[in-house]
N, C-alpha and C positions, 0 to 999 in steps of 0.2 A: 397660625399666629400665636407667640407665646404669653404667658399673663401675664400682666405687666408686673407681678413681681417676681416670675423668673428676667423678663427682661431686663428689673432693675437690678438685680443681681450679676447678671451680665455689665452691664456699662460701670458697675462700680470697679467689678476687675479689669477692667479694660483701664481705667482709671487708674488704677495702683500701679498695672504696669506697663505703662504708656512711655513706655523711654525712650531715649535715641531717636528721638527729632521725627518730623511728621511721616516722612518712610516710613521709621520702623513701626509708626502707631497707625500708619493704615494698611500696613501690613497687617499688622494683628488684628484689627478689624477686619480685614477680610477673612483671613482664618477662621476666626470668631464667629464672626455672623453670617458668612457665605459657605466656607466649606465644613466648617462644624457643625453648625445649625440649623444652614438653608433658611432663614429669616428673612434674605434679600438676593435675589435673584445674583447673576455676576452684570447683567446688563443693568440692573437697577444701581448696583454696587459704582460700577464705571460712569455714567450716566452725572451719579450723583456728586462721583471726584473730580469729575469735570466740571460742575456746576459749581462747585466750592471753590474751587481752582480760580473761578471767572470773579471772584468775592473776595472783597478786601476781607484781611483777620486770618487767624488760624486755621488752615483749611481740613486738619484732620478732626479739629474739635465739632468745628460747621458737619462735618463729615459725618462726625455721632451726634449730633444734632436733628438732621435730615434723618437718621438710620432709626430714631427714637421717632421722631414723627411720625414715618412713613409704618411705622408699629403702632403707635397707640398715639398720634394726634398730637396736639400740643402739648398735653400732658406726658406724655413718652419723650417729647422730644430735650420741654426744659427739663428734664430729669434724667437724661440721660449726656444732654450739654454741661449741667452741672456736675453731673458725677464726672466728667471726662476733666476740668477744671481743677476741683477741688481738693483731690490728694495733692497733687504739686503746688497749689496755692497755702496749704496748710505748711507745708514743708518750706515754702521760699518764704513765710511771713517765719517761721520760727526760724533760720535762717539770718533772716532781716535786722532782727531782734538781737540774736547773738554777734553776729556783725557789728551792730551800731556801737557795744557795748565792749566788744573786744576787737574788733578792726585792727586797730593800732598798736597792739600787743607787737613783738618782737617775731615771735616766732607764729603768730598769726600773719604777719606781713610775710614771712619766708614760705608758707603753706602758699601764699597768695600767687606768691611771686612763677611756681609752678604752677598754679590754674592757667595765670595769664598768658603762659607759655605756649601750656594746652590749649588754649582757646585761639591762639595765632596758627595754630596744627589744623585742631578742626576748620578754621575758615576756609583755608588752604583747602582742605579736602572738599568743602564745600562745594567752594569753587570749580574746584578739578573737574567734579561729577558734575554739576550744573551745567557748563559750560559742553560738556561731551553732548550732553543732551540737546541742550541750548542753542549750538551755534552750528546748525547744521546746513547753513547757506549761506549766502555772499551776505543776504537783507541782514539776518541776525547776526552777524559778525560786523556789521555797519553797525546797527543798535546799539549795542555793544559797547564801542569802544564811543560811539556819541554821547550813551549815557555817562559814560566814566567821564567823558572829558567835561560833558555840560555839567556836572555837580561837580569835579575837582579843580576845572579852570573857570569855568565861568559862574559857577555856586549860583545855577537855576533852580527856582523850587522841584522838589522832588514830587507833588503832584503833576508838575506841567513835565517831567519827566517822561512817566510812567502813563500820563494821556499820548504825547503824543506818540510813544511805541505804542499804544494800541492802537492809535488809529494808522500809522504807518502798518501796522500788521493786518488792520481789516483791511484796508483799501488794497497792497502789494499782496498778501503774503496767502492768500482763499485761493484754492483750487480748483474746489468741489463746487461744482453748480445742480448738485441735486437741490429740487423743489424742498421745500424745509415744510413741517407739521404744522398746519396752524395753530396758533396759541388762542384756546375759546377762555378768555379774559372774563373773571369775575370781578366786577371793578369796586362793586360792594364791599364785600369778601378781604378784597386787597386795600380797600382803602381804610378798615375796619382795621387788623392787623397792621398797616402799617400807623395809622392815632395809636393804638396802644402802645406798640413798643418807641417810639418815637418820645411817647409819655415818660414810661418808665427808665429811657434811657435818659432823659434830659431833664427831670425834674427835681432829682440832687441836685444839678449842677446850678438849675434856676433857684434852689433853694439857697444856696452856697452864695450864689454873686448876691440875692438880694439880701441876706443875713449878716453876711462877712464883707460883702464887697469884695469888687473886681481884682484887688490887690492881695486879698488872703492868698497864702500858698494853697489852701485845699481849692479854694475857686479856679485858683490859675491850675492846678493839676487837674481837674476836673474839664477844664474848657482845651486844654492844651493836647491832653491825653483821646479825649473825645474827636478830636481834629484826626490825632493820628487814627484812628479807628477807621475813619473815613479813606486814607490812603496807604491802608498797611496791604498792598499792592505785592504779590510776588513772595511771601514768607515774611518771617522775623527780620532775618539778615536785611532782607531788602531795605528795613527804616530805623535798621540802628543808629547806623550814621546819622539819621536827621533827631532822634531819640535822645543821642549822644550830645551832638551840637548845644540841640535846646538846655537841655539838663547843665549840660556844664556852663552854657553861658548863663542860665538865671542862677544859677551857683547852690542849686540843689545838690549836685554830685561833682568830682572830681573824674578826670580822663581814665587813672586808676578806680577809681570807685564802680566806674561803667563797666570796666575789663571784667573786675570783680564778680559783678551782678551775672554777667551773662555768664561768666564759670561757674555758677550756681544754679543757673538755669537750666545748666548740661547737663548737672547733676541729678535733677530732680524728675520725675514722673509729668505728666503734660506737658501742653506747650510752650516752645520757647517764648512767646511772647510776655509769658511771667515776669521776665525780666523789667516787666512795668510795674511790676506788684514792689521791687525791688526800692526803683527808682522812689517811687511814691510814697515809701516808707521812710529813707534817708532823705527825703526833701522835708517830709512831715515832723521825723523826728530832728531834723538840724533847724530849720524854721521855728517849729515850737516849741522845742528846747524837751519835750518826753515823751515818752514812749506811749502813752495813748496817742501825740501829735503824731507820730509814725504809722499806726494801728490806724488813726483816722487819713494819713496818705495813703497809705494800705489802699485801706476800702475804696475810697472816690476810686483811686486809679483800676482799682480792677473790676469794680463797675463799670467804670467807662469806654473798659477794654470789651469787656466780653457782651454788656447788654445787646452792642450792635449787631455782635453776631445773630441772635435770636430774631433780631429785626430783619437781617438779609433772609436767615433759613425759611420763616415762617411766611414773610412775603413770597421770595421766591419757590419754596417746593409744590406746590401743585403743577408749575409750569416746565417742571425738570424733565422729564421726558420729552416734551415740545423742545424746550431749548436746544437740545443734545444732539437736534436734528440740524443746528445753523451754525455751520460750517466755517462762516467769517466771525464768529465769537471765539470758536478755537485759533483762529489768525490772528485775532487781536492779543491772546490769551500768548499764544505763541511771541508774540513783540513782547509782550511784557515783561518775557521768563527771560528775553535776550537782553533789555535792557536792564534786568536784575545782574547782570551777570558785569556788564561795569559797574552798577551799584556796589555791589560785592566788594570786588577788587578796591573801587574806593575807601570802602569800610576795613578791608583789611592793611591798605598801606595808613589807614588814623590808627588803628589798633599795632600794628608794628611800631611805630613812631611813638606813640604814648608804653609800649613796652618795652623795646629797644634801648632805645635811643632816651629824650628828654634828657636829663642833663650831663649826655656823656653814655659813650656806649655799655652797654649794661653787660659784659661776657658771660656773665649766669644765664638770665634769659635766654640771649644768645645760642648757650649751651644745650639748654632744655630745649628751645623751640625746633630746634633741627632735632633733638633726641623724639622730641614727641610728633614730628612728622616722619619721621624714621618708622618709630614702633607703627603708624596710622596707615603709611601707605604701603612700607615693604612687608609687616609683619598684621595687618588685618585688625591691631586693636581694640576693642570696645573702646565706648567712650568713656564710661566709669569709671574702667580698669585703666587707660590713659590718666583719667585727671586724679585718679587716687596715686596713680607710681609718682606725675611728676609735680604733686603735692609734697608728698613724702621728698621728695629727690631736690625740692626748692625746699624742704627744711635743713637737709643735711647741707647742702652746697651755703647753706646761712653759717656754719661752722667757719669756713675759709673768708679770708678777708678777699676785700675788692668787689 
């Protein structure tokens, strides 16, 4: 086992450069920590992406989360969740900052205008590969197109979504009737862990309503964003759309303003889910008119995002081995990834339309968003190297009128 300050060493670089959406960051963790260092077994490795997987929030962050506990205890684990965090939170709040301030510039809007582009590209790809994965039988190809329909025509909550494809997945979708490990329950233990983080997760927020009242934006960010934590089911993508909805209708953000954020998201080190750190900022600083109010949306929101996680890790890892053995959790696991997958599609026909289209077809967009699913699927891409060309490539086309 290594010291815990060579291990902090480790998860800070893991941190810095944790790009390219949760593949490529548990990719690198596995290099990292399995075949570079032998730190964690491949069966411990797997075991434990699976267990993340089964967990609403970020599953590569949970991922080094669980890899720091199972190292050196709690103490390994917040400090290695943190460090997984914190370069890309530092980067999207300065970010945040310059945005609010120069947003509306001319040619800051023409820079924009190629993110947005790029961000219709990568969904796209998203998509593509999820769904290859995803829809490998008649059940998940039902899910599927139920969940797209039930959020785009009948606009059902996206929790009762994402339950019922799990439990259509546990009850259809289990194969394996191997006998499963029994789980010897410390209820002590668990119930101990879970007061605490339960504490520290919700005790701004009870500070906040009883201070500010229910009506302050940091309260409503705080209670709102804490909800989503609860059902961020299947990845990022899976709850932008409800992310997006919300935001825009309390009139924190704009449909562009959302496009925006996530093109920033892409950019940056950690998880995509930062993209709340974003939102939380422009609500904070449009609400209370300065930029500490942004800096205090900042905080609650990324508070509220991340405390959870620690709350699922710390509960759930002693039992991750046992779990790993029960077979109808990967079926429900499996429903959920299918009904992500009309999720998706939902999200990307809002995100077309709010860049497209709105008042009249846009042939710039237009232009770029088939250039940058060109460069992404025939020519292999980076993501960086995508949204920095049709960054640049939405500056220039700002030269031509129309």
């Amino acid at each position: 086992m290594p010291a815990l300050s060579e291990a902090t060493k480790t998860f800070a670089q893991i941190g810095w450069l944790s790009f390219g959406g949760p593949a490529g960051q548990i990719a690198l963790m596995h290099r990292m920590l399995v075949e570079e260092r032998g730190w964690l077994t491949e069966r411990q490795f797997l075991n434990a992406l699976n267990f993340c997987m089964l967990l609403p929030g970020p599953e590569a962050m949970q991922l080094a989360t669980y890899a720091g506990w199972k190292l050196h205890g709690a103490r390994g684990g917040l400090i290695a969740g943190l460090l997984f965090v914190a370069p890309g939170a530092l980067i999207i709040l300065t970010l945040s900052a310059l945005y609010a301030w120069f947003g509306t510039l001319a040619p800051v809007t023409a820079l924009f205008l190629g993110i947005k582009a790029a961000v219709l590209a990568i969904l796209a790809q998203a998509l593509f590969r999820l769904s290859q994965r995803a829809l490998k039988t008649p059940l998940n190809w039902a899910l599927a197109a139920a969940a797209f329909f039930a959020l785009a025509i009948l606009a059902l909550p996206f929790p009762l979504i994402i339950a019922g494809a799990a439990l259509a997945g546990y009850f259809l979708n289990a194969k394996d009737k191997t006998p499963p490990t029994p789980i010897k329950l410390n209820a002590t233990d668990l119930a101990r862990t879970v007061l605490i983080w339960l504490s520290i997760w919700l005790a701004p927020v009870a500070a906040l309503l009883a201070i500010l009242g229910p009506d302050h934006v940091l309260a409503e960010l705080g209670l709102f964003f804490s909800k989503l934590a609860i059902i961020t089911f299947g990845g990022a993508y899976a709850v932008l759309t409800v992310m997006a909805e919300e935001a825009v209708a309390q009139g924190w953000i704009n449909p562009a303003q959302m496009i925006d954020g996530l093109g920033l998201a892409e950019t940056t080190p950690g998880p995509l889910i930062l993209v709340t750190q974003f939102v939380g900022f422009l609500a904070g600083y449009k609400e209370m008119g300065t930029i500490a109010g942004g800096l205090a949306g900042a905080a609650i929101t990324l508070w509220v995002t991340f405390a959870p996680c620690f709350l699922w890790i710390f509960a759930g890892a002693p039992y991750v081995e046992a779990l790993a053995t029960r077979p109808r959790l990967t079926a429900a696991l499996s429903g959920i990834t299918a009904a992500v997958v009309g999720v998706i599609l939902n999200l990307g026909l809002w995100f077309a339309y709010h860049t497209l289209w709105m008042d009249g077809l846009n042939w710039k967009a237009v232009a770029l968003s088939l250039i940058g699913a060109f460069l992404l699927f025939r020519l292999n891409w980076g993501i960086p190297a995508l949204l920095a060309s049709l960054a640049l490539a939405g500056l220039a086309l700002s030269y031509f009128p129309g």
